[in-house]
ZAMARGU-4260 file (C-alpha; in steps of 0.2 Angstrom, whole numbers, plus 5000, padded with zeros to 4 digits):
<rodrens>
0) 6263/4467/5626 | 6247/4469/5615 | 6231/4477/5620 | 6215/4477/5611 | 6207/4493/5608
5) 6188/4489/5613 | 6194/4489/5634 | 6203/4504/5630 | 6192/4514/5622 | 6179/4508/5636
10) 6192/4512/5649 | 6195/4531/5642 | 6176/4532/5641 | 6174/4524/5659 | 6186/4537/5665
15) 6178/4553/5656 | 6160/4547/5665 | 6169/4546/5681 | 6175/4564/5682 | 6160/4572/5675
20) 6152/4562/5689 | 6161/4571/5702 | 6161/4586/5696 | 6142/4587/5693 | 6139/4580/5709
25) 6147/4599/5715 | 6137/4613/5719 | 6134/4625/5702 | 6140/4638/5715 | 6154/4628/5720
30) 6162/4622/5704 | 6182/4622/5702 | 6192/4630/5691 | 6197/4619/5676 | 6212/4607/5678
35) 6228/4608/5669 | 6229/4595/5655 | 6238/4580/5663 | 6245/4565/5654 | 6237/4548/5663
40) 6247/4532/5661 | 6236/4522/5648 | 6242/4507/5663 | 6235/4516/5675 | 6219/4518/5665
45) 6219/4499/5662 | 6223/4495/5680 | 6210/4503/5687 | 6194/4501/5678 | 6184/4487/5682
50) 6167/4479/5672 | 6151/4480/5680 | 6144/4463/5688 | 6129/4454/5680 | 6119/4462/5696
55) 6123/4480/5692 | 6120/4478/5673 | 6104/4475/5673 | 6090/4488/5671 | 6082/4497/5684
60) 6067/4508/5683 | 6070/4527/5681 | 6062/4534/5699 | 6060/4553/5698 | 6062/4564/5713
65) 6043/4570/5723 | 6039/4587/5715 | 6039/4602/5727 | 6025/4614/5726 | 6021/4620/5707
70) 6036/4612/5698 | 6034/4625/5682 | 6045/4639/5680 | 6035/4654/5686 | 6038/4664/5668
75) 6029/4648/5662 | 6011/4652/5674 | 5997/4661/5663 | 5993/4666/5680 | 6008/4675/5687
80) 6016/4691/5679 | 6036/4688/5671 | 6049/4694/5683 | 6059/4707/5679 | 6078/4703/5677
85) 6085/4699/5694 | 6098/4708/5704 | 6115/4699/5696 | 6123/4687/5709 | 6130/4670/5709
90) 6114/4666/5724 | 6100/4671/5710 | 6107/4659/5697 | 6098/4645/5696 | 6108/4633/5684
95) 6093/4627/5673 | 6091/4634/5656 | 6070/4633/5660 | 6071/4644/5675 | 6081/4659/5666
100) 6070/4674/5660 | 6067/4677/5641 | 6076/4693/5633 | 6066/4709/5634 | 6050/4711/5643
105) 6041/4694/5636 | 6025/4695/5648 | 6017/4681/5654 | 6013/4664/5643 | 5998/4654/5640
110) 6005/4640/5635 | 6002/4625/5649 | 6016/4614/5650 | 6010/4595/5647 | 6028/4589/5651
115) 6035/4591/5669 | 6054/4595/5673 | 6065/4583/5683 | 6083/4583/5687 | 6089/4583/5674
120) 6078/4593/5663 | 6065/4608/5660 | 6055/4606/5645 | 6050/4622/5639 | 6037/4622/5627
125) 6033/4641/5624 | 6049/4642/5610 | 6047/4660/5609 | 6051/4660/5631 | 6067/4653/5630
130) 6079/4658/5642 | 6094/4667/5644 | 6106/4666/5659 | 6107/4685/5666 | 6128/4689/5662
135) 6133/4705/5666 | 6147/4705/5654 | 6159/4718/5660 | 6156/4717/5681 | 6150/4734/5677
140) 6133/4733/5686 | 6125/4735/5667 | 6124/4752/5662 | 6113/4757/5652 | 6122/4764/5637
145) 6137/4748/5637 | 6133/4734/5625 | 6128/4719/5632 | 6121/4703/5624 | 6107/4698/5633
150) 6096/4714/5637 | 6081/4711/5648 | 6066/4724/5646 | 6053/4732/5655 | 6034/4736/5651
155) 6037/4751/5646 | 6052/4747/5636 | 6051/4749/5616 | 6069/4748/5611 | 6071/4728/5617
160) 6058/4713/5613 | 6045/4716/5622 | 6027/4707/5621 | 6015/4724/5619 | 6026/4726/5601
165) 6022/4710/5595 | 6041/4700/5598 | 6032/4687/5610 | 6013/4679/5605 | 6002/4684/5618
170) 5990/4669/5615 | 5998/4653/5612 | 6013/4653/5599 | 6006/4663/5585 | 5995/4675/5591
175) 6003/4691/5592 | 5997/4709/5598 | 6005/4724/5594 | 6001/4740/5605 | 6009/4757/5596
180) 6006/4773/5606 | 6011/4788/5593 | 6012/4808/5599 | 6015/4820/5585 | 6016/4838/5588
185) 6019/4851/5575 | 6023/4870/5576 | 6024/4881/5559 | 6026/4897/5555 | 6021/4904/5537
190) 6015/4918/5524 | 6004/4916/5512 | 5992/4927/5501 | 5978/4934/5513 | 5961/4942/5507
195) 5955/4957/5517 | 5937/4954/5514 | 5937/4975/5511 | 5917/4974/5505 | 5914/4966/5522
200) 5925/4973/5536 | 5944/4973/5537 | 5956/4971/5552 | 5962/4989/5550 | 5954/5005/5543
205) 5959/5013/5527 | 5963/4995/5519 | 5961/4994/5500 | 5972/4980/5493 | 5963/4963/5490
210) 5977/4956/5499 | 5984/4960/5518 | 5996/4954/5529 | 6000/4937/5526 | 6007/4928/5544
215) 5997/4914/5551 | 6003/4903/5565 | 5997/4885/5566 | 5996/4871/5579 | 5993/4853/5577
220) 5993/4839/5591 | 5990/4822/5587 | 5988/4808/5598 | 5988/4790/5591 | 5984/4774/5600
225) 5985/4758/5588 | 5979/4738/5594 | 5987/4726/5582 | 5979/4708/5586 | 5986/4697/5572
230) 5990/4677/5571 | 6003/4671/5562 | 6022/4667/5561 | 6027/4686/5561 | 6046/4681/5553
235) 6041/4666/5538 | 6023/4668/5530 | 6007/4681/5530 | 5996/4685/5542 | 5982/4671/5545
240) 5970/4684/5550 | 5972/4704/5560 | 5959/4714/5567 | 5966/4732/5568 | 5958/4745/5578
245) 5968/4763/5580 | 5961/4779/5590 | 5962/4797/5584 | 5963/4813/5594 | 5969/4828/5589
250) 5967/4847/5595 | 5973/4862/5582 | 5974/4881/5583 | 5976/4893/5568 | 5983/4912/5572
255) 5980/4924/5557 | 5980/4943/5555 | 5966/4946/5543 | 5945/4942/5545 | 5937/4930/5537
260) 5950/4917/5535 | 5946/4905/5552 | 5926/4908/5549 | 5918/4920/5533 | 5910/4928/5550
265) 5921/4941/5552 | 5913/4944/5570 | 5924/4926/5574 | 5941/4937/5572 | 5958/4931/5568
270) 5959/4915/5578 | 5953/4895/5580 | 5953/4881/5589 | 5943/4866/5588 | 5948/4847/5594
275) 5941/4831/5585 | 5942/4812/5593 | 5938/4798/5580 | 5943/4780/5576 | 5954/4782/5562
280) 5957/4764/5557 | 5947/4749/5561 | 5948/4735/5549 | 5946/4714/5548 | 5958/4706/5537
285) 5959/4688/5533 | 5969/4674/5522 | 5957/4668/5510 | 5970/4654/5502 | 5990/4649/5499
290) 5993/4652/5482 | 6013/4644/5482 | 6025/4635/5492 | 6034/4651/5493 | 6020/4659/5505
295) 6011/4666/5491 | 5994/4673/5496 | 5976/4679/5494 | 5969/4690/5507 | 5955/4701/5509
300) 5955/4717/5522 | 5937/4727/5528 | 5934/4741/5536 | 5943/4759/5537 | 5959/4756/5531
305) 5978/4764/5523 | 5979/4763/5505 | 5991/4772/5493 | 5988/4768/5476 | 6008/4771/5469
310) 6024/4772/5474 | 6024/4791/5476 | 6006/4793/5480 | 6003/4805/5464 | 5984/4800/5461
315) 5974/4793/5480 | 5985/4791/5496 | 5972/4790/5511 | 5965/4780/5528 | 5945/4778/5524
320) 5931/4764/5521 | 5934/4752/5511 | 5935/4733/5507 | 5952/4728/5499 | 5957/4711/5490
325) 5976/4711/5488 | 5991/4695/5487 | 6006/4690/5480 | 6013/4675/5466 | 6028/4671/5460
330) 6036/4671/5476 | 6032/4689/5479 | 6039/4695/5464 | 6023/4701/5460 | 6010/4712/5470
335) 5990/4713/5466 | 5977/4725/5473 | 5957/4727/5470 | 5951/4741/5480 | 5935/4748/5482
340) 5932/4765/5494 | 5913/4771/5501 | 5925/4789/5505 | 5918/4796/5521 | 5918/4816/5524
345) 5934/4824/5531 | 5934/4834/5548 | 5938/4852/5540 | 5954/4856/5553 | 5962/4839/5556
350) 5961/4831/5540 | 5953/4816/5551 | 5938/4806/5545 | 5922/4808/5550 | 5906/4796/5552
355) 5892/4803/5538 | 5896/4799/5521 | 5904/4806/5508 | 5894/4801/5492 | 5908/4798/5484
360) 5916/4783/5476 | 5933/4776/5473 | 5939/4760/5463 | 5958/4757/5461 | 5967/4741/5454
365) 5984/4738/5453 | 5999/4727/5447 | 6018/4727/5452 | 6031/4719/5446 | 6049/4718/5454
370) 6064/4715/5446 | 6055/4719/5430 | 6070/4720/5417 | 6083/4726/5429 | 6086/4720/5446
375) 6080/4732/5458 | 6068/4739/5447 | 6047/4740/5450 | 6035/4741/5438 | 6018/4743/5441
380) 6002/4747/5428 | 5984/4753/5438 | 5968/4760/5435 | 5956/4771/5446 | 5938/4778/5444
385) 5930/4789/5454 | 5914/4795/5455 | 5910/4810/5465 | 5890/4811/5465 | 5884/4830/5466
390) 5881/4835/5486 | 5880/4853/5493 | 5893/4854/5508 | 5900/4866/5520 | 5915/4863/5531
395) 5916/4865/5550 | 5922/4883/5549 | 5904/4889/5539 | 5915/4889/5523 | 5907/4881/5505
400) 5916/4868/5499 | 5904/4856/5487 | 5901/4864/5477 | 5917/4876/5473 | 5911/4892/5478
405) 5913/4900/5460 | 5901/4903/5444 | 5884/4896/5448 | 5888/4887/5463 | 5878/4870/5455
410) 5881/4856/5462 | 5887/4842/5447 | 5895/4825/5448 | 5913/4820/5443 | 5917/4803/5433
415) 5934/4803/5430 | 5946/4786/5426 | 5963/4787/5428 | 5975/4775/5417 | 5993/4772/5422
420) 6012/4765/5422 | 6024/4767/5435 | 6041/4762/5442 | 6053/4764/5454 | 6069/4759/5458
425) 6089/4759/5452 | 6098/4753/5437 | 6115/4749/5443 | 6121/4765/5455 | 6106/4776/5447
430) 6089/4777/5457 | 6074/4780/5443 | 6056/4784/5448 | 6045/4791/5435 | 6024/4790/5433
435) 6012/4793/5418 | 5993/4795/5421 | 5979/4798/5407 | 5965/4805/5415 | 5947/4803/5406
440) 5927/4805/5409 | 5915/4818/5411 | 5910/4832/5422 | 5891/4835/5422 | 5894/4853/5424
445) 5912/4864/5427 | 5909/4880/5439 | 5921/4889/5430 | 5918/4884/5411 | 5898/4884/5416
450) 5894/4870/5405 | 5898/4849/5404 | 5914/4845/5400 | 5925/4829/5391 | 5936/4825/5402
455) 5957/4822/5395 | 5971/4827/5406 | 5989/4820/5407 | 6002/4821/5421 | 6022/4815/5420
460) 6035/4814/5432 | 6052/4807/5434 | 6065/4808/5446 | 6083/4803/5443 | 6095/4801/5457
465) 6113/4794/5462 | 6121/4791/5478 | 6139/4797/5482 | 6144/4788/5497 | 6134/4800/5509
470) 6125/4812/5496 | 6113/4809/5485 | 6109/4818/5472 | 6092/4824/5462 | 6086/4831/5448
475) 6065/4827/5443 | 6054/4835/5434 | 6034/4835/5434 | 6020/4839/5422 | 6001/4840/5423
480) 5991/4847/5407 | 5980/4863/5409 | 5966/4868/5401 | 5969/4880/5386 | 5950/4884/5380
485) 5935/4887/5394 | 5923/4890/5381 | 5923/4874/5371 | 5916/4858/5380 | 5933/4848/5383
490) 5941/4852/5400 | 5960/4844/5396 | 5968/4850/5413 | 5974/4837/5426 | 5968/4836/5445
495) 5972/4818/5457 | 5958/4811/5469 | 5967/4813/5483 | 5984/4814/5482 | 6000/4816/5496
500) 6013/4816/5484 | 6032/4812/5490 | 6043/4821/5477 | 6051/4838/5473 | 6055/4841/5490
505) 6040/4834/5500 | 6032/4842/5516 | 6049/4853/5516 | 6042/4862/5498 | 6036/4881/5499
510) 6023/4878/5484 | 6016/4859/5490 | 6016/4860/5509 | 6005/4878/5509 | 5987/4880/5503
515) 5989/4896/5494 | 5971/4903/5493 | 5963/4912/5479 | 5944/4920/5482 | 5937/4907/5487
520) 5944/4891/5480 | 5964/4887/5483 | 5976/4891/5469 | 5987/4874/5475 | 5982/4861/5492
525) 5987/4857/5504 | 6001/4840/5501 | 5999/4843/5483 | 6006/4849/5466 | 5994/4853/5456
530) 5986/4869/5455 | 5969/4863/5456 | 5958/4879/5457 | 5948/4868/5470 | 5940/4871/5486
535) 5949/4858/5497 | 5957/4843/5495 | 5950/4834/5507 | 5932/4840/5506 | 5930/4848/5487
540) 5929/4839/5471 | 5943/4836/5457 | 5942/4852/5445 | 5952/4847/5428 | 5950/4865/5421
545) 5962/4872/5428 | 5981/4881/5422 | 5992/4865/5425 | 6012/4865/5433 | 6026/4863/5424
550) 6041/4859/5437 | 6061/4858/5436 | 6068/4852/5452 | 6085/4851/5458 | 6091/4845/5476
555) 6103/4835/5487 | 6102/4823/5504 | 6117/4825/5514 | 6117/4809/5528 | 6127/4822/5541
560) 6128/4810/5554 | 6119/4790/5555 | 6104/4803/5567 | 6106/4818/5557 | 6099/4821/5538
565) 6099/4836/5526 | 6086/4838/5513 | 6089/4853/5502 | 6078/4859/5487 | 6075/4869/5472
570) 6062/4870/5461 | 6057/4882/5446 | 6037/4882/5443 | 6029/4889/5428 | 6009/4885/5420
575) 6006/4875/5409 | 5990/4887/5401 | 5984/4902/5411 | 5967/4904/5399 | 5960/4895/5418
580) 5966/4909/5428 | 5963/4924/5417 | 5943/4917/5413 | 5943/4915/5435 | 5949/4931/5441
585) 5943/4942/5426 | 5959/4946/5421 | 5970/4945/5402 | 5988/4939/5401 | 5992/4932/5413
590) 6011/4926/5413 | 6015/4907/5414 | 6032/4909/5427 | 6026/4905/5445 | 6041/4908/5455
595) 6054/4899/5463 | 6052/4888/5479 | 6068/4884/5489 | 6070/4875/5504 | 6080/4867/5517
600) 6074/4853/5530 | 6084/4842/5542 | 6078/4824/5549 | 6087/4820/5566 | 6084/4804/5575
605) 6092/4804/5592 | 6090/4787/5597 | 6096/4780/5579 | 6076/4772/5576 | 6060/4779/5572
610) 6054/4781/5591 | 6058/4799/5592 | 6059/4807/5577 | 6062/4829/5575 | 6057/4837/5558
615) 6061/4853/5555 | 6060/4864/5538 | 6060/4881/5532 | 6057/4886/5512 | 6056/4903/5504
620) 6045/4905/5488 | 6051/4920/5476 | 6037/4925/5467 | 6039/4929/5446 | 6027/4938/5435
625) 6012/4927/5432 | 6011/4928/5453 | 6015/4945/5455 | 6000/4948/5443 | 5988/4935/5449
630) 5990/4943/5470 | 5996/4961/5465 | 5994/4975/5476 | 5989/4995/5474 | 6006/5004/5478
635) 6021/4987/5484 | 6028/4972/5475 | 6022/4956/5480 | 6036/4951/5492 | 6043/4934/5495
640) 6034/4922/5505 | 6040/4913/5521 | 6036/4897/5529 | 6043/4887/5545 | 6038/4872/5554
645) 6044/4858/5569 | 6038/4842/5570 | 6041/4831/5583 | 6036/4811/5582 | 6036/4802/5598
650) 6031/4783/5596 | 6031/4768/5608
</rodrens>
């Protein structure tokens, strides 16, 4: 007997309708487990199916079922607050995808359905609120340490989605706020060279060296409160446009054991502390134009901002005023900046800005190019020009900073322009970074030469690298000129703006985390190489007659554990020219060898991300000749020097 295939494949079709029929018709708490395949008689099939009459074919109109109450999802209500996960039962399942809370701790939506659900569907038009059913994978109740697919969040949860870090738009569908709360509290021991003010007063009788006892003790809390409110579609393109707005509090205390180093009123004793509350960063930024298909951009960022100018931060790394014009093109192969900084004045013991101005001027453009030659390798070209006009200045602790408190004490203006190349990067399974900068312009008048001066100063540095599956290894060396000739009107040493640079060892360094002072100015800042000869950082003015550094370092990162880091250092210091030195301290040949700095830090991350982050360093600085000799004492050796410090980030 032959059968044509049109009836049969209407008969299988028929059948397949009318047992997803009955089973839907089933409570979704009440459905059966899954049949056994079965073979049906394909005469049975036949047998039983029957067409629809002319009556039932025809159309009907779709009649939807009398709406209850609200019928939205309550996620979906501007007005009404997400609910939390609920408690995992069969009861609280409610079998439509639009009725299932999104991952994390999504907040509520602002998106007004136009489309109501019915039977059969819940539109959801909010696409970043999609629903997951709640699944506790392993019948466990949900520990908190078992993995589980679908996590939901709580407000006060930063390690899932949640809406106050910007995973959910809080205004419409691409309007995002991000809220970061950041605590950093730092403890640190250290020794460094200690005048004893012996023409004034001294801490104890009978004291003659120039230089005491050199332990200080220093605290440092910092509390951080960042809004983020920013519209665009955070994953595939730029920013549209982002107002930015970051508090600043912070409350320090400095321990020492000699006069006249927390206040040159040796009445104020050995110890400080002062607090300071400021907005940090506030900023308007804003797409000005699409420059590709690729999401190429042109934007343009006001107000008191981050900038660092290179890769290791070697010439201006800061948050001040400033108005910024900055893109991309070639599919962000390449990266522009045009920066211009009105610099406002520094609070003395936080390092955070202030609100008077700083009269002092800052102009940086800059160029990078990726994959420039190599894969994986960054070049980048850049000019600065700064222009420090001439002020008088003393910081919050009564000391005179503008100008250095040496020679005549005049103040004089500073017009320095900085040309550079940079790159960073690996070639194959070697990791380059390297810098040159030529530093020229004029100073009006230098304290220490006493008369104008040419400006011409160089600075190298180059770091080489190789990883070993969980060692890397480091070698880098760095160079800034010094000035060989006070007396004749050219000042060829090399100072930065203001620099924070990331290299030879960092924040863990003996000889760039410590200000080692020297009457009255610093022989090296603060976060910096170069021994400067300047008051402060922060609040002095760029001095390029000075003895310039000549540094070999050697190092190794060990990856202990994924939480657990190892940063160990080495480096060798010498002068470039001590003709600087001898001419500032009144004293002939001076040797060129500094010393040797060495020191261990560890980087632990308990929680495998950067929401808790411990820091924790120690270094030793060994002291050689042109040291000894520049801080000697009566009747001892200068010993070596000490330092310590904890850091502990907390951020939400």
């Amino acid at each position: 007997m032959m059968y044509s295939p049109i009836p049969i494949r209407m008969a299988v079709i028929a059948s397949l309708a009318i047992s997803f029929g009955a089973v839907w018709a089933q409570s979704p708490n009440e459905l059966p487990a899954p049949p056994l395949p079965a073979v049906v008689p394909m005469s049975g099939v036949l047998n039983d199916f029957q067409f629809p009459t002319e009556e039932e074919s025809q159309p009907r109109d779709l009649v939807l079922p009398e709406p209850m109450g609200d019928p939205r999802p309550n996620w979906l209500d501007p007005q009404r607050d997400l609910p939390i996960a609920p408690e995992v039962t069969p009861a609280s399942r409610s079998g439509s995808p639009g009725y299932d809370p999104p991952l994390g701790f999504s907040g509520r939506s602002s998106v007004v359905p136009s489309l109501l659900p019915n039977q059969d569907f819940a539109p959801i038009e909010d696409r970043w609120r999609i629903g997951y059913p709640v699944w506790d994978r392993y019948n466990k109740g949900q520990p908190a340490l078992d993995d589980y697919p679908f996590e939901f969040g709580r407000l006060l949860d930063p390690f899932n989605q949640n809406v106050l870090k910007g995973d959910y738009p809080i205004i419409g569908q691409d309007i995002f706020l991000t809220t970061q709360v950041t605590s950093l509290s730092l403890f640190e021991g250290r020794q460094i060279p200690t005048a004893t003010t012996p023409f004034e007063s001294t801490a104890r009788e009978f004291t003659r060296d120039f230089f005491g006892r050199p332990n200080q003790f220093i605290y440092q809390q910092f509390l951080f409160v960042s809004l983020d409110l920013n519209r665009g579609d955070a994953a595939f393109k730029p920013t549209d446009w982002r107002i930015k707005v970051t508090g600043a509090f912070n409350a320090n205390y400095l321990d020492a054991e000699e006069l006249a180093v927390v206040s040159p009123d040796v009445r104020r004793g050995t110890s400080r502390g002062r607090s300071w509350v400021v907005p940090q960063e506030w900023f308007l930024e804003y797409k000005i134009a699409d420059l590709s298909v690729e999401y190429d951009f042109l934007s343009v960022r006001a107000g008191q901002q981050p900038f660092t100018s290179d890769f290791r931060g070697f010439i201006f790394s800061d948050i001040n005023r400033g108005i910024r014009l900055f893109g991309s093109l070639n599919g962000n192969r390449d990266q522009f900046n045009l920066v211009y900084f009105d610099q406002a004045e520094k609070d003395t013991n936080s390092l955070l800005n202030e609100f008077d101005d700083r009269n002092q001027n800052v102009l940086i453009a800059n160029y990078y190019r990726q994959d420039f030659i190599f894969p994986g390798y960054t070049m980048s070209a850049s000019v600065h020009y700064n222009n420090d006009a001439p002020s008088l200045h003393y910081d919050k602790n009564g000391f005179l900073v503008r100008p250095d408190p040496v020679g005549v004490f005049r103040p004089h203006r500073v017009e320095t322009a900085y040309l550079g190349f940079a790159g960073d990067g690996h070639i194959g399974r070697y990791n380059i970074s390297h810098a040159f900068y030529w530093a020229v312009g004029r100073d009006s008048r230098n304290l220490i030469a006493n008369k104008p001066q040419d400006i011409s100063g160089q600075m190298a540095a180059l770091e080489l690298s190789y990883d070993r599956d969980w060692i890397r290894f480091r070698a880098s060396g760095f160079y800034s000129s010094g000035d060989g000739n006070v007396n004749n009107n050219k000042a060829t040493g090399f100072d930065s703006i203001l620099d924070n640079p990331i290299f030879a060892g960092g924040e863990f360094s003996f000889w760039q985390r410590q200000n080692i002072p020297l009457f009255g100015v610093n022989l090296t800042q603060r976060g910096s190489l170069i021994p400067d000869l300047r008051s402060s950082k922060v609040q002095g003015q760029a001095n390029f007659v000075n003895p310039g550094l000549w540094l070999i370092n050697g190092g190794f990162d060990i990856e202990i554990t994924p939480r657990l880091r190892m940063i160990n250092n080495a480096n060798f210091l010498m002068f470039d020219k001590t003709n600087s030195l001898e001419t500032f301290i009144f004293q002939g040949a001076i040797d060129r060898e500094i010393g040797t700095d060495v020191s261990i830090g560890f980087e632990y991350r308990p929680l495998l991300s950067n929401n808790v982050i411990f820091l924790a360093g120690v270094s030793m600085f060994t002291p050689a000749n042109g040291f000894k000799q520049i801080y000697n004492k009566l009747n001892t050796d200068v010993d070596p020097l000490y330092a310590g410090f904890l850091e502990v980030a907390l951020q939400f």
